[in-house]
N, C-alpha and C positions, 0 to 999 in steps of 0.2 A: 729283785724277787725276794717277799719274806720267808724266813725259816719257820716260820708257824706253820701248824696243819690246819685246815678250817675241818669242818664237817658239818650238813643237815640235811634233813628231809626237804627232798624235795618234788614230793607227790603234795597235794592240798591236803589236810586234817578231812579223817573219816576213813569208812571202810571202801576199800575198791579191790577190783584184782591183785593187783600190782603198787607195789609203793617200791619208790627209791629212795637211799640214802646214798648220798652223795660228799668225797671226801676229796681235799686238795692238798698237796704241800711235800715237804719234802721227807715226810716218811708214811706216805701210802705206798712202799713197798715192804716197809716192817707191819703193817696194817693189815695187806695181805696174806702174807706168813702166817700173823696172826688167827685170824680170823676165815681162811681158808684153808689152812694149814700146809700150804705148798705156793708157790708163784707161779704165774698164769703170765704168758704170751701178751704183748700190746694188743689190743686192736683186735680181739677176738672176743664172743660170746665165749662163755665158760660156766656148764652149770657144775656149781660148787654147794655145800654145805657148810652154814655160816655157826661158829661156835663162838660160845663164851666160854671166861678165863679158864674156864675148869676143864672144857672140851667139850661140853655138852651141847645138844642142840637148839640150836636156837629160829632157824627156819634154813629153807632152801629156796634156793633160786638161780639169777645170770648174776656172773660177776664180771665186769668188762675192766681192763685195765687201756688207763690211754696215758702214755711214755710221754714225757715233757719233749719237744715244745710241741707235739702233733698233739694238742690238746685244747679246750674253751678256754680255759685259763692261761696256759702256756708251761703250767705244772706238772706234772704228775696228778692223776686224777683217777681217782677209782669211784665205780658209781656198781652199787648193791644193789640188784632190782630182786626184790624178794615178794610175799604177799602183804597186801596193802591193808594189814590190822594194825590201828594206834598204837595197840602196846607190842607186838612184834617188829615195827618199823625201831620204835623208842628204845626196844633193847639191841636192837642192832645198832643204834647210833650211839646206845650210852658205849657198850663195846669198842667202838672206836673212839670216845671221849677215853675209857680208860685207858687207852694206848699212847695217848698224849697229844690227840687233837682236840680243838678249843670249837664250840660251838660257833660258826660265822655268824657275823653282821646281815643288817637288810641289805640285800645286794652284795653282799663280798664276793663272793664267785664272780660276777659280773666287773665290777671294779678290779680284782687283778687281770682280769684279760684284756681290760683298757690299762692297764699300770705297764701289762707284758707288751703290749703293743699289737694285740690280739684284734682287738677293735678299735674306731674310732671314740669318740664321747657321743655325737651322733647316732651310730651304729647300738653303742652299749644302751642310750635311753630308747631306742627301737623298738630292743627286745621289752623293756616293761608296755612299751604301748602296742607292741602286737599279740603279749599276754593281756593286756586290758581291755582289747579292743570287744565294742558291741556294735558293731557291724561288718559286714566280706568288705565295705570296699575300705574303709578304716586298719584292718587286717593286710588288704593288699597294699596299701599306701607306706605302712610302718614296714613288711616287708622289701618295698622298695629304699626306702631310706637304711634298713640293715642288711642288704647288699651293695651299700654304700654311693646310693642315688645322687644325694644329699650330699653327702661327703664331696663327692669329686667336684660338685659345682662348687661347693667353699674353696677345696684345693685352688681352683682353675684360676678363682678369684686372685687367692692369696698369690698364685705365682707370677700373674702379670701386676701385681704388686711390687710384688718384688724385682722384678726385671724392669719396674720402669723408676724405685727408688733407688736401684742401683745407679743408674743411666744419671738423676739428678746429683748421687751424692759425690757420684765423678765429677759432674761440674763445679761443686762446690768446693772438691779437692785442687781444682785447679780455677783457682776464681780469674787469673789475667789473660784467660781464654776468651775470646768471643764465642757466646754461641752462636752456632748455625741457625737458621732461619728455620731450614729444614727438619732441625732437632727441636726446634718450640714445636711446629705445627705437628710432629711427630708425641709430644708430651700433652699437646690440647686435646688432638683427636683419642688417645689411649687413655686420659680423666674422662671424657664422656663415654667412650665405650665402659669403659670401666663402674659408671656411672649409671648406664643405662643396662645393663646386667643385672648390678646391685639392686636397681628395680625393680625388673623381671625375675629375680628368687625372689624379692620380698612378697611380691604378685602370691608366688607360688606358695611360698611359707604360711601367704596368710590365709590361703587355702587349704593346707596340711594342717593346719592350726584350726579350721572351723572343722572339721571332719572329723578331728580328735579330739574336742572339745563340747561339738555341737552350738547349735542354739537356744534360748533362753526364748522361748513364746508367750505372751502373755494376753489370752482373751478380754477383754474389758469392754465396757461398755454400757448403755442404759439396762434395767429390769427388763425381761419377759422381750430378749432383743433376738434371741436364740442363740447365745454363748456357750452354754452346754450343749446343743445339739451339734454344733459346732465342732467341739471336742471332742461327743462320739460318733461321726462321720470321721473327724482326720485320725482317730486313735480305731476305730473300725472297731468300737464297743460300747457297751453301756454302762459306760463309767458314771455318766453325771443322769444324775435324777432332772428328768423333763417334764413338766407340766405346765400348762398356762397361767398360772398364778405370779405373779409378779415377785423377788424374792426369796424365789425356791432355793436358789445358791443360795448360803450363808457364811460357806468356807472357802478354804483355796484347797484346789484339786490339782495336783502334778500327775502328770504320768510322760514315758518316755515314750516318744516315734521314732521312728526312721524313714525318710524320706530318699529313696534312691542310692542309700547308704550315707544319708546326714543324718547324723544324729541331733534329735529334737526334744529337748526338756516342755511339751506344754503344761501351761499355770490355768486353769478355769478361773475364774473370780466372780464376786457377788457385783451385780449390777449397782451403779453409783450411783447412789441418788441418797438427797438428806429423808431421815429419816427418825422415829418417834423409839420403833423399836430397838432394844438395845442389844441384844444377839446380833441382827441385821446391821445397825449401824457400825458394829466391831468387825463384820465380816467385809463392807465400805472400807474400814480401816486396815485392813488386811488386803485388801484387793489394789490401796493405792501406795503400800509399801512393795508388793510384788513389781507395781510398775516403775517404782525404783531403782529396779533389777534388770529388769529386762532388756535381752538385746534389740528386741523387735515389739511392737504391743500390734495385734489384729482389733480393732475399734470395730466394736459389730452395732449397726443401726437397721431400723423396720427399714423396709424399703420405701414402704407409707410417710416416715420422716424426713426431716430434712438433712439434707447431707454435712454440712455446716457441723464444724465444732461449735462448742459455746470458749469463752477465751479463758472462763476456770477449768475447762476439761484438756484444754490444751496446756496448762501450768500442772497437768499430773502429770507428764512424763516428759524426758528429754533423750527420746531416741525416737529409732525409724520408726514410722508409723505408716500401717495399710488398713483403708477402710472399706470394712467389707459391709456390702448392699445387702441384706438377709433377706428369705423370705419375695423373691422375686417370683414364684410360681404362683403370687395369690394376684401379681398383676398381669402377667402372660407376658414379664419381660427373659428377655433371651440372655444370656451369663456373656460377660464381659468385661476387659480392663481397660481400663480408660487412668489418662494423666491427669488430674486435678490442680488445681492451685494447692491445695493440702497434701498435694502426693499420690499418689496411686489409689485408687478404686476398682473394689474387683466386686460385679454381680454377680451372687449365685442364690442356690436352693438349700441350706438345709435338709428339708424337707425332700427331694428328689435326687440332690447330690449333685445337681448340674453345675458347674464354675468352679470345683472342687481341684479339677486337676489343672485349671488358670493359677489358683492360689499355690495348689503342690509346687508347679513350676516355677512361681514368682518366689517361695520361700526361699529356693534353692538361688535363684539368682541373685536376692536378699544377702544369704551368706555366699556369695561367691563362689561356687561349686558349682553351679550349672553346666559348663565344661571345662572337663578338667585336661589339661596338657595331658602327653603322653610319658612324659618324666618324672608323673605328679609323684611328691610322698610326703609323709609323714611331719609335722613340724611345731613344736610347743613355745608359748611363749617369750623362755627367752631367746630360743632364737630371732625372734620380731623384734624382739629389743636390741639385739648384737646389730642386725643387719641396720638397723635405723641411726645405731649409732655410726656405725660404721660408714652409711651413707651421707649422714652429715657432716664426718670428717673429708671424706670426698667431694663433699660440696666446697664445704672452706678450702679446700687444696685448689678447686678448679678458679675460686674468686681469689686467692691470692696469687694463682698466675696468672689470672686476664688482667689484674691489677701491677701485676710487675711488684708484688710486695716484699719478693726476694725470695729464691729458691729455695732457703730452708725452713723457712714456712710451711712452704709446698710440701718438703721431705716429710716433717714434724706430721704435718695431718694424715700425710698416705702410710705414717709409721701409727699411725692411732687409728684409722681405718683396720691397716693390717692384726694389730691388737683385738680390734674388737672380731672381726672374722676369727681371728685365732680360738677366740672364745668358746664359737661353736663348735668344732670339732673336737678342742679340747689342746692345741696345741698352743693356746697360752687358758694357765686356767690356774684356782686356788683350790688350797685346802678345803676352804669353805662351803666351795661350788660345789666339788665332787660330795661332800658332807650331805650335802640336800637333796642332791639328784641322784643317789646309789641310796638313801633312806628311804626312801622310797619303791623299793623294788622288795619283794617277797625273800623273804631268809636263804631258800635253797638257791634262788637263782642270783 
């Protein structure tokens, strides 16, 4: 625990009812004194009058005192909820700056309640992604992972880890032992469960990870293909100017959806085709660097055309691709997906909206949220990278024992699996890591 006081705001900048300044360390009880002019009970509202050095007033409000360890931090912790004017908050906070606490870091409060043992590292990036979050089920997911969802399946991991390197490094302590028959077949089956788990969260994580990240859409396709209309049917606006004229796009058009609680970045773009005009052909230029991007491209063609890429429209992108049939109402075809040699096709209307909720549904299946477990939560990319790593140490563990390569091989890889598990929770972790990952969280939390 450090001996520094932290202190900030931590309501958002602006006027609101209520703003809080929030202080931790170990002399928010001389802070008190101070600035209340008496000490106040843990764990009670208390409204007090807050004064500066002279005594004078400086606003009123709750003052709550929370007594180390029953605290976010594990500190000592007092949190000033007074009214929520900039420069009333800021003289209450300079007030306690002059008492001898230091203005926190992004995320310090949160980083000592992972230091104190208050939360996991799991648990602590929770809280910034259930303050980030832009959708309810994105929100529900991060609060499941900061009830420690997520957590306990790493624990669960890490401890039959450990129970079965222990089991190994005994045998290795005693090499002129035969082993049992019954103890390999007992060390094979417990690498593949162990194996087949590590699957099922990575399943799950890379679930947690599309939800919290979303997807990257990118409409593309010929002129005058209905790409914009497109975009205002799935965004339920009139975002993109529609007319019949070939070329109307000339830009790229973002806007953000939510599909079921996925979050969804779509891109509009100018239809590809070569071109004489130079506005238009920059906006070609701009349409086939977004497909660069993209996690998904929607390929929109007449229903009148052929379905058939050309083999330069298929060297524009190098991801999923879904092609959508537009415009099926002018032949009185009925909206449906069908499997293609190119991939999925889905017919619909534009124009009437028909095939709309075929597509809604296939986007989601796309990123993998279409149904989600009952344990679903939260999950960012490095955790996709720990568990991966992790899982291929598992793998080498389970080929060096089918191979007989010699058991401490096998220890070496389930000691570097366990490593990298450790990662995510935080119970093997760097300077560094924490650096990145608590910088990113807002001042007061």
């Amino acid at each position: 625990m450090t001996s520094e006081t932290i202190a900030a705001i931590a309501t958002p900048p602006g006027h609101g009812g209520v703003g809080i300044v929030r202080v931790s360390g170990t002399q928010v009880p001389a802070i008190i004194e101070a600035v209340i002019g008496h000490s106040i009970a843990p764990r009670t509202a208390n409204f007090a009058v807050f004064h500066d050095a002279d005594g004078h007033f400086i606003d009123e409000g709750i003052a709550i005192f929370f007594q180390a360890p029953k605290s976010f931090t594990g500190e000592d912790v007092l949190e000033l909820q007074g009214h929520g004017g900039s420069v009333v908050l800021d003289l209450v906070l300079q007030r306690c700056l002059a008492l001898g606490a230091r203005i926190a870091h992004s995320g310090e409060f949160t980083q000592r309640a992972y230091l104190n043992g208050k939360l996991d590292l799991t648990q602590a990036e929770a809280i910034a992604d259930l303050i980030e979050s832009t959708t309810a089920l994105s929100a529900r997911l991060a609060g499941k992972s900061l009830q420690g969802v997520f957590s306990r399946r790493i624990d669960t991991l890490i401890e039959q880890l450990t129970q079965l390197r222990m089991l190994l490094e005994a045998t290795l302590d005693f090499p002129d032992e035969d082993v049992d028959f019954t103890i390999e077949q007992f060390v094979a089956n417990q690498l593949h469960q162990l194996i087949a788990a590590t699957q099922q969260i990575m399943q799950e994580a890379h679930q947690g990870q599309r939800i919290r990240e979303g997807l990257t859409v990118v409409i593309a396709g010929l002129p005058n293909a209905g790409k914009s209309s497109i975009l205002n049917v799935l965004s339920d606006s009139d975002a993109a100017i529609v007319t019949p004229v070939p070329g109307t796009t000339r830009d790229v058009l973002k806007l953000h959806i939510q599909i079921d609680g996925l979050p969804i970045q779509i891109i509009d773009t100018a239809g590809i085709r070569d071109t004489d005009d130079l506005i238009e052909r920059e906006g070609v230029r701009r349409a086939q660097n977004q497909l660069q991007k993209a996690d998904l491209v929607l390929w929109i063609y007449d229903a009148n055309e052929s379905t058939a890429l050309k083999p330069s429209e298929k060297l524009l992108f190098d991801c999923p691709l879904i092609k959508i049939k537009n415009k099926i109402d002018l032949l009185g075809l009925k909206p449906q997906l069908i499997e293609t040699p190119d991939g999925v096709e889905i017919a619909l209307s534009a124009m009437t909206g028909a095939g709309f909720d075929l597509l809604r549904n296939h986007l989601k299946t796309c990123a993998g949220v279409s149904i989600l477990p009952e344990g679903a939560f939260i999950a960012r990319r490095r955790h996709l990278d720990a568990l991966r790593r992790g899982l291929q140490s598992l793998d080498m563990a389970l080929i060096h024992f089918t191979e007989q390569s010699g058991i401490e091989f096998v220890a070496e890889e389930l000691f570097q699996a366990q490593q990298s598990f450790g990662e995510i929770t935080g119970k093997v972790t760097s300077d560094d890591l924490l650096g990145r990952i608590f910088s990113s969280f807002c001042i007061g939390k």
